[in-house]
C-alpha positions, -999 to 999 in steps of 0.1 A, spaced: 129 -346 -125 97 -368 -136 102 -392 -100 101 -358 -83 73 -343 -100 46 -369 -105 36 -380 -67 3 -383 -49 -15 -349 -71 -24 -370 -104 -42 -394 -78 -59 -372 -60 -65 -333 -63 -93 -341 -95 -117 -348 -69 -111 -314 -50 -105 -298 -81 -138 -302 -92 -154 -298 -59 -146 -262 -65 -154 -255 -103 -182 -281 -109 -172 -292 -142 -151 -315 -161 -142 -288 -188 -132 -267 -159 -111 -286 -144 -90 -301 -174 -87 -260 -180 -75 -255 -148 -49 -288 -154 -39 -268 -187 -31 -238 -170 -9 -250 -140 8 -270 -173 17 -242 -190 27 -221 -160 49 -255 -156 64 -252 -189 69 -212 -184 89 -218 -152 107 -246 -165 124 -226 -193 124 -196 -173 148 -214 -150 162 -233 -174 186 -208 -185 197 -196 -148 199 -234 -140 227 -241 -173 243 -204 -162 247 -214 -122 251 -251 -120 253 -250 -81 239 -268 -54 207 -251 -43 191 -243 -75 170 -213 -69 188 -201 -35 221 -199 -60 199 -178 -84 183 -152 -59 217 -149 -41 237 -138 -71 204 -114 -86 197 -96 -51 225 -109 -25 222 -129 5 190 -117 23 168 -127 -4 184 -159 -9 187 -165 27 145 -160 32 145 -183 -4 163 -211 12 143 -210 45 113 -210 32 123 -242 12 136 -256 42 111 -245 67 80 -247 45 81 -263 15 87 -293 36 51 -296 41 61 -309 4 69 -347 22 45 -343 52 21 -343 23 32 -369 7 42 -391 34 2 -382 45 -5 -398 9 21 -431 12 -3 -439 45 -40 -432 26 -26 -452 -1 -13 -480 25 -41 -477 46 -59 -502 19 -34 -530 23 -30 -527 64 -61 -511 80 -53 -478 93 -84 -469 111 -74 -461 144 -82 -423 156 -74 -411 187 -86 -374 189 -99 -352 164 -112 -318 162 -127 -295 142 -114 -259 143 -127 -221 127 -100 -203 117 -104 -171 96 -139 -182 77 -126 -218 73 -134 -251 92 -99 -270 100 -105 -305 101 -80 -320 122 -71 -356 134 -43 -379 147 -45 -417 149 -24 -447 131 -25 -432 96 -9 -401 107 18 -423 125 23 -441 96 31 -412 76 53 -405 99 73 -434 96 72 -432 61 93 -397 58 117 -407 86 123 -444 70 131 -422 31 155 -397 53 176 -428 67 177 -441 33 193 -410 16 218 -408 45 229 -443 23 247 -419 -6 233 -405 -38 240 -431 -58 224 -456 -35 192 -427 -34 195 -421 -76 189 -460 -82 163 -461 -55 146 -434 -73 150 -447 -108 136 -475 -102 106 -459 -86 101 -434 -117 101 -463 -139 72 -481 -113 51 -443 -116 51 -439 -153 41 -477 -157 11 -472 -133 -4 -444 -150 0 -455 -189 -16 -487 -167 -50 -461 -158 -48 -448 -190 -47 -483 -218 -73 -497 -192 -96 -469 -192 -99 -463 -225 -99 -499 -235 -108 -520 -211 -133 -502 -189 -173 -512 -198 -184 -478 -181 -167 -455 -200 -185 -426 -218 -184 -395 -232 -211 -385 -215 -192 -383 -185 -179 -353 -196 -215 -336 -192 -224 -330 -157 -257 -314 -144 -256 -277 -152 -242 -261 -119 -241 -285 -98 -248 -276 -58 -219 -290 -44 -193 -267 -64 -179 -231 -52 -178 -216 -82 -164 -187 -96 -134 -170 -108 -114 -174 -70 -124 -213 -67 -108 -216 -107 -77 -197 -89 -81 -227 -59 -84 -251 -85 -52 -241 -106 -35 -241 -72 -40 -275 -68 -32 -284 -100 3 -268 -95 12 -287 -68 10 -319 -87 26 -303 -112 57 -290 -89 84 -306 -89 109 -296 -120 123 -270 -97 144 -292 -78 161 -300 -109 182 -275 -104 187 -281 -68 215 -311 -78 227 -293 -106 263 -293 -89 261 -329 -93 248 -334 -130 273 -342 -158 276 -316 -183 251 -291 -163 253 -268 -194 229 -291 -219 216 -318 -193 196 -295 -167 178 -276 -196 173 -309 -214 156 -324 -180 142 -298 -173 122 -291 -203 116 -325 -217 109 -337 -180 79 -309 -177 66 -325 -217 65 -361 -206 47 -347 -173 21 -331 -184 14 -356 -213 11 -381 -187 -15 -362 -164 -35 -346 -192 -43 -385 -201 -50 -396 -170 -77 -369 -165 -92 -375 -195 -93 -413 -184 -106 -403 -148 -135 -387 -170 -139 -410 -194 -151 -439 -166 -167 -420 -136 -195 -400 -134 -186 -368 -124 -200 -370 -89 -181 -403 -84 -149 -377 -88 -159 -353 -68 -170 -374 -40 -135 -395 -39 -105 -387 -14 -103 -353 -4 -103 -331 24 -140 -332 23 -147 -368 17 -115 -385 40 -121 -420 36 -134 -423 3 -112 -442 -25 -89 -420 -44 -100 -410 -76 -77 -428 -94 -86 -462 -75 -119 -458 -83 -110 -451 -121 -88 -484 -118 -117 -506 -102 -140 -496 -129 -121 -519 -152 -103 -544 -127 -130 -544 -104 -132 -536 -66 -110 -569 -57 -80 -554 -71 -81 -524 -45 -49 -536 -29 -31 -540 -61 -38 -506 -72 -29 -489 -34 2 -506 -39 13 -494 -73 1 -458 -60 19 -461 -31 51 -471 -51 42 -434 -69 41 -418 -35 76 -433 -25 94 -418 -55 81 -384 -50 88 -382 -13 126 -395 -22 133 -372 -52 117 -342 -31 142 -353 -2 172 -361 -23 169 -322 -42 156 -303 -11 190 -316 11 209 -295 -10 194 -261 -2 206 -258 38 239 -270 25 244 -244 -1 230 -221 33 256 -234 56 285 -230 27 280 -197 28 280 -193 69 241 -181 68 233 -216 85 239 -238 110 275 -251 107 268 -291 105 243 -288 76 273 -279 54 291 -310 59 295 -343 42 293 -373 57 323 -397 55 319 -424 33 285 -417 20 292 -378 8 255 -363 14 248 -335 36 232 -362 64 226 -334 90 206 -316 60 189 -350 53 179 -355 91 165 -323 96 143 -323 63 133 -356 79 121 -349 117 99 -314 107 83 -329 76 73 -361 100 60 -330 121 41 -313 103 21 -345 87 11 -347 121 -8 -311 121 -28 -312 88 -46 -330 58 -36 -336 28 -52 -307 6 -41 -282 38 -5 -290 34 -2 -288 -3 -21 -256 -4 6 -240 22 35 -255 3 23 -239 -30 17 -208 -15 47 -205 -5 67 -217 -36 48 -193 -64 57 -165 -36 93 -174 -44 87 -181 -81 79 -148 -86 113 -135 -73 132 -166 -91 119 -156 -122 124 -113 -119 161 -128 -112 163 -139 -146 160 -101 -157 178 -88 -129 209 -115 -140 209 -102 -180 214 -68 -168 236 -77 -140 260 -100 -156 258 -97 -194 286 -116 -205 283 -147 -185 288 -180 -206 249 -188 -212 246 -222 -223 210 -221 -227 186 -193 -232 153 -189 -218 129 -197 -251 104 -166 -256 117 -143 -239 113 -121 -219 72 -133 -227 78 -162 -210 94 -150 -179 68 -121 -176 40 -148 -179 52 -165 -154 61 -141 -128 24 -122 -134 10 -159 -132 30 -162 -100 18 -128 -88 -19 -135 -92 -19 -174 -72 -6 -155 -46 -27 -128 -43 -58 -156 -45 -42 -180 -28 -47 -152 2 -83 -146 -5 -92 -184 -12 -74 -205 17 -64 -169 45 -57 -199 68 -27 -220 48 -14 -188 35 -11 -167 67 5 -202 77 32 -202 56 38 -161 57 44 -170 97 70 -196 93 86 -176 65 88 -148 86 104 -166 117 140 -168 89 141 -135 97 160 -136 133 174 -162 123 192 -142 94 202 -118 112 219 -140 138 239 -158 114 247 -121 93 260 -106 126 283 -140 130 297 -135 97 308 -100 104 320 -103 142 343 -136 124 
């Protein structure tokens, strides 16, 4: 859950984050929000994840609250959207390789105005590269899952090393440091401001917090699913958010706040991450490569967990004859859904060839919290529903915590539409294409 969760958002989205609300306070608020949101979905699945210990995770939820149409529209959107999840990060592996091998070839760009918003657009060797990043994880999970759990064990252990790494050398080591950092200008020009950019701003903070979700995904395959997937779950979202809330405060602690907000982003393309720059400040600028590496080690893990839990989805899909035949089967040798693996390969490597970074993990999250807010109704709909189910775990503060989470879930939508129309309308549109797609495979299973 942790190798899945922590990726390419703790290295980056500060410096967007604060592009937006102008302030360090404001942005470690907006960090404690998407954490508790984190921690409120976490046990709100929890219980369902202990109750339904499927393949599929949240598709297995929705399909036995509300029956196969909602689950169906669940499962494609993690399929067909969330996705964007690896093109994302496979877009991150290459920014972060880009400082070992020069990636500096561009060979058309264009700036486009969409809905209010300037789309900046490009495609060169970076973009191939991240390209051949996604496809080279898919062949590698096509290996088996043990092969693909050591793999990303050993690349969780390489993540968690790296930022306790920003964090010691920050606080101890860097010359800069200050708490005076943590006082910009008052309003500074640069930032949007405003209760919708603090909305933006928690957005991005919940993508880097995504990721214990897909716990439940490979629940089918955990021992003991009854204590193990809460335990993850939960204690996984702690040691998360622990680790980010320190690595902010460090990314404060040694850069002026303009530093932060001019570093990688959307805006500011080939400017250092904002954790490279907090990492030079006390290793100096020679150690660039170093650090890339270590991030891009980060990046690897993410993309692989994402890849490994996401697989399971279109097979629980095809299991139940609502998707295309081959995604349901094993392979020989090997047992992993390989045609699942392959296609969550090819349209991830795609799509990291139509956007940035911050315009691919705005669509994705978008398009997650609009299914959060059905997983976690499920929860209600599944104590009334089945009442006497063996419930190995239940859902801590409830129904509070639920309820915050769904009206949480409710209101980043609803901003997310006003704040980025462009990557929202996005991922409505390739939700919505499911639809015939339903229907096709719901006609089949009568006419059988």
């Amino acid at each position: 859950m942790i190798g899945a969760t922590i990726g390419t958002g703790v290295y980056f989205k500060a410096a967007v984050m604060a592009q937006l609300v102008g302030s360090p306070a404001l942005v470690l608020a907006a960090w404690a929000v998407a954490g508790a949101l984190s921690l409120c979905g976490a046990l709100t699945y929890a219980e369902m994840g202990a109750m339904l210990p499927h393949a599929g995770g949240e598709y297995v939820f929705l399909r036995a609250a509300y029956g196969p149409f909602p689950a169906f529209m669940g499962g494609w959107m993690r399929f067909f959207v969330v996705s964007a999840a690896n093109a994302a990060l496979g877009v991150g592996a290459a920014t972060f390789l880009s400082a070992v091998f020069p990636l500096t070839a561009v060979w058309a760009q264009r700036d486009l105005h969409l809905l209010g918003q300037e789309i900046h657009w490009q495609l060169g060797s970076r973009e191939v590269a991240a390209v051949v990043i996604v496809l080279l994880f898919g062949l590698l999970n096509c290996a088996g899952i043990a092969f693909g759990g050591r793999v990303q064990s050993l690349l969780t252990a390489a993540k968690i090393f790296s930022i306790a790494g920003i964090v010691i050398g920050a606080f101890c080591f860097s010359p800069g440091g200050s708490i005076e950092h943590f006082h910009p200008p008052v309003a500074p020009a640069h930032a949007v401001g405003g209760l919708t950019a603090f909305g933006a701003a928690v957005l991005a903070a919940l993508w880097a917090c995504d990721g214990w979700e897909f716990m439940t995904m490979v629940a089918g395959e955990v021992r003991d699913p009854g204590r193990n997937v809460p335990r993850a779950l939960i204690l996984g979202v702690l040691i998360v958010l622990s680790l980010y809330g320190l690595a902010n405060l460090a990314y404060f602690y040694v850069l002026p706040f303009d530093q932060i907000v001019t570093a990688n982003s959307t805006a500011h393309r080939d400017a250092l991450p904002v954790a490279a720059k907090a990492v030079q400040s006390f290793l100096g600028e020679k150690t660039g490569v170093l650090v890339s590496m270590v991030f891009l080690i980060s990046v690897l893990g993410a993309l692989n967990g994402v890849l490994l839990s996401l697989a399971r989805v279109p097979f629980a899909m095809a299991r139940d004859g609502l998707f295309f035949k081959k995604f349901g089967e094993l392979s020989e040798g090997a047992s992993v859904p390989a045609w699942s693996v392959i296609a969550l390969s090819i349209w991830p490597a795609i799509l990291a060839l139509s956007g940035t970074f911050d315009q691919l993990t705005d669509m994705t999250v978008f398009a997650m919290w609009l299914f959060y807010a059905l997983g976690g109704a499920a929860l209600f709909v599944l104590r009334r529903k089945m009442p006497d189910a063996p419930r190995p775990y239940r859902t801590l503060g409830y129904p509070v915590v639920p309820a915050i989470f769904i009206g949480a879930a409710v209101l980043l939508v609803a901003n997310t539409l006003i704040a980025s129309p462009v990557e929202s309308l996005t991922g409505l549109f390739l939700i919505a294409l499911g639809l015939p797609i339903y229907l096709y495979y719901r006609k089949s299973r009568v006419t059988q």
